[in-house]
Backbone as CSV, one residue per row, in Angstrom:
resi,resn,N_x,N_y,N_z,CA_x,CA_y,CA_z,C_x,C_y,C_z
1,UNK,-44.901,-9.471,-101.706,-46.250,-9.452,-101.146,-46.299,-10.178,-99.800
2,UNK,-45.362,-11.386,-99.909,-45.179,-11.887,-98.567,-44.835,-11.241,-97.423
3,UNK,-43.860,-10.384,-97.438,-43.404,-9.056,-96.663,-44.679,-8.348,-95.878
4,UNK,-45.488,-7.822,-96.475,-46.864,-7.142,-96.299,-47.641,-7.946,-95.714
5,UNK,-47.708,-9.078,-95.858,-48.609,-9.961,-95.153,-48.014,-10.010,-93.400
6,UNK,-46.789,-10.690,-93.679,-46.597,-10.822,-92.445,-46.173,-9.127,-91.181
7,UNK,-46.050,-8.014,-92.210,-45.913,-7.488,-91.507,-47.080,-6.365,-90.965
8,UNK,-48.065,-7.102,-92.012,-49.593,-6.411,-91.029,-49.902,-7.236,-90.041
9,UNK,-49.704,-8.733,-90.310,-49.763,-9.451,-89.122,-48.940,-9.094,-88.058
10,UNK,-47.904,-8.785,-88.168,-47.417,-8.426,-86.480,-47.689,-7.315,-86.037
11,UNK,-48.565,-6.413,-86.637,-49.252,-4.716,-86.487,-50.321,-5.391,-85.831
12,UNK,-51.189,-5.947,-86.354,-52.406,-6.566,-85.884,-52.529,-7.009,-84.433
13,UNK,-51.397,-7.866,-84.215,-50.868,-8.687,-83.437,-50.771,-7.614,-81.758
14,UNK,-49.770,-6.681,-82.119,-49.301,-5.491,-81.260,-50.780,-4.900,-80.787
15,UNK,-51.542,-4.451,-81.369,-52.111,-3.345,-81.569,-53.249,-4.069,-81.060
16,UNK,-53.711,-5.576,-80.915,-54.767,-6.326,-80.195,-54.044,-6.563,-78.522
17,UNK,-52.694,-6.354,-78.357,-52.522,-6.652,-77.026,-52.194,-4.940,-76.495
18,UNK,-52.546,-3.849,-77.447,-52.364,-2.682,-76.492,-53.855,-2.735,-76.376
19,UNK,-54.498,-2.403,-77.218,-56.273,-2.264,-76.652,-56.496,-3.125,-75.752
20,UNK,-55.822,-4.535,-75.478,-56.343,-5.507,-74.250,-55.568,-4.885,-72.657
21,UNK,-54.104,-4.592,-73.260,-53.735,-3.517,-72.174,-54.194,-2.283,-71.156
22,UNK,-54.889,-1.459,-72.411,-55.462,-0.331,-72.487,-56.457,-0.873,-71.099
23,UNK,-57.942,-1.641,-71.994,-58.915,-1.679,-71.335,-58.187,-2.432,-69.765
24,UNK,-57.451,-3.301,-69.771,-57.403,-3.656,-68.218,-56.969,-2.783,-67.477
25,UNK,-55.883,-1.576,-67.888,-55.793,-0.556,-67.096,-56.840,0.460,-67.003
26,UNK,-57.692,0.821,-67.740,-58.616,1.558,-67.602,-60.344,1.017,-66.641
27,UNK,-59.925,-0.348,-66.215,-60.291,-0.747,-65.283,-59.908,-0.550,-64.017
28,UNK,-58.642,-0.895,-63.723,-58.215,-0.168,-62.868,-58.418,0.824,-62.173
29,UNK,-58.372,1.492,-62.603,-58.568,2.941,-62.701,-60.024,3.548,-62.499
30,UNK,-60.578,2.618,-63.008,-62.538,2.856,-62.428,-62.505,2.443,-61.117
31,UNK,-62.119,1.676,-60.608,-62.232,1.121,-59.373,-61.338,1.783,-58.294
32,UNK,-60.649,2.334,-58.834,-59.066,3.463,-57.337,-60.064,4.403,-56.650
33,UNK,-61.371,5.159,-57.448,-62.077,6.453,-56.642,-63.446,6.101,-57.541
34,UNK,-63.914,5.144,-56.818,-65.350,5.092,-56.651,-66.307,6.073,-56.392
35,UNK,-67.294,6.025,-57.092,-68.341,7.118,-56.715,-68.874,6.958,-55.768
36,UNK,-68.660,8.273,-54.439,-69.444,7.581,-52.863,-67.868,7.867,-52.051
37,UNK,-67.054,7.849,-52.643,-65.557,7.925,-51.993,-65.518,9.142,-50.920
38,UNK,-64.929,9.189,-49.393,-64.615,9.765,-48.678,-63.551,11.034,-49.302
39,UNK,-63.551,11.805,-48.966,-63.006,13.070,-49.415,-62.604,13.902,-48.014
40,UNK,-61.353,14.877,-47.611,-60.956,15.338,-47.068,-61.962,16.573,-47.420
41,UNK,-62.325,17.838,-46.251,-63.066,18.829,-46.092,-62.340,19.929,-46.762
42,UNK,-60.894,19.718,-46.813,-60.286,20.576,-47.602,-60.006,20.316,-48.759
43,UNK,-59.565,19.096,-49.563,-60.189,18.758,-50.782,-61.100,18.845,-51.629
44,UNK,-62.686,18.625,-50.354,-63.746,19.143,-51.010,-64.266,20.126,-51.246
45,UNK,-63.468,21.224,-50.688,-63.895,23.150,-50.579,-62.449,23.367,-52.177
46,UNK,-61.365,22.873,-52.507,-61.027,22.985,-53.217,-61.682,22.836,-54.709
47,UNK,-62.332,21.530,-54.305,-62.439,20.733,-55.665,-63.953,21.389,-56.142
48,UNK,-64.573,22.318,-55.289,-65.208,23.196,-55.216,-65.404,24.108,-56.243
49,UNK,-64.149,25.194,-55.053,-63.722,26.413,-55.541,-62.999,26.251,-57.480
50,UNK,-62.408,24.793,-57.972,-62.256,24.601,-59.097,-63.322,24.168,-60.073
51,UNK,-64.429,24.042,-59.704,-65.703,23.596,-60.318,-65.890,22.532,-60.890
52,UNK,-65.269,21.333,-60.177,-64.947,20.160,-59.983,-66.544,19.447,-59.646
53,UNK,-66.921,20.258,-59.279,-68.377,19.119,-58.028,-69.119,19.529,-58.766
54,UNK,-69.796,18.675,-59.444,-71.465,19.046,-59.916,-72.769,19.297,-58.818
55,UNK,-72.157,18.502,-58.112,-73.299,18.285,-57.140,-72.977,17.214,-55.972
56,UNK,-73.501,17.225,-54.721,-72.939,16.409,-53.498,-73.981,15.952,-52.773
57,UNK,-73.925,14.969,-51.942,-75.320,14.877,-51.187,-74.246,14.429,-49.489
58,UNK,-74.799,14.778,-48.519,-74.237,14.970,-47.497,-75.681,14.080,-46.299
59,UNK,-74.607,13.403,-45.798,-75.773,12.830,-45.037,-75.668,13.085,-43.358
60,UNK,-76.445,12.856,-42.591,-76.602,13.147,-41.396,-75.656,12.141,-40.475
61,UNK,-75.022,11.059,-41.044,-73.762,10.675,-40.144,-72.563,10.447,-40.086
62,UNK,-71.673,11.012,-39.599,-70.694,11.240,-39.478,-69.934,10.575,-40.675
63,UNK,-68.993,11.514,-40.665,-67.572,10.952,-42.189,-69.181,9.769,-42.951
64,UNK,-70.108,10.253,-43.309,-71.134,9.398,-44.219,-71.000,10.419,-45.419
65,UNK,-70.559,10.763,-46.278,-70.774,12.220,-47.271,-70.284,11.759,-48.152
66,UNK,-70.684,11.603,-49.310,-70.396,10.823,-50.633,-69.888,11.802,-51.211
67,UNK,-69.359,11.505,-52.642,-68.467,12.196,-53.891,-69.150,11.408,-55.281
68,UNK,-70.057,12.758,-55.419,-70.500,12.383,-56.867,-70.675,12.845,-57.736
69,UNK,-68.970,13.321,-58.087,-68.393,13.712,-59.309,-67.596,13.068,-60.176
């Protein structure tokens, strides 16, 4: 029974430092392409044509054109 004990404890153990893993990389990762991010004109006629863009708002100054997908 001792066996079982300790070896849910080191499951436990593992498996609390991948979810702590997990979430700090998946932080990461929120923050690389922010919503509002600059986009190439040919990127954005792609990401388009793949039905990628819900929707865009484009503003009147220059390289000002957000990404909010």
């Amino acid at each position: 029974m001792n066996n079982n004990n300790q070896w849910f404890s080191k499951v436990a153990v593992w498996l609390v430092i991948a979810l702590i893993l997990f979430t700090v990389f998946k932080q990461f990762e929120n923050r690389a392409s922010p919503a509002g991010s600059q986009v190439l004109y040919s990127q954005f006629i792609s990401d388009v044509q793949s039905g990628k863009v819900k929707r865009w708002r484009f503003n009147a100054a220059p390289a000002n054109h957000q990404r909010l997908w």
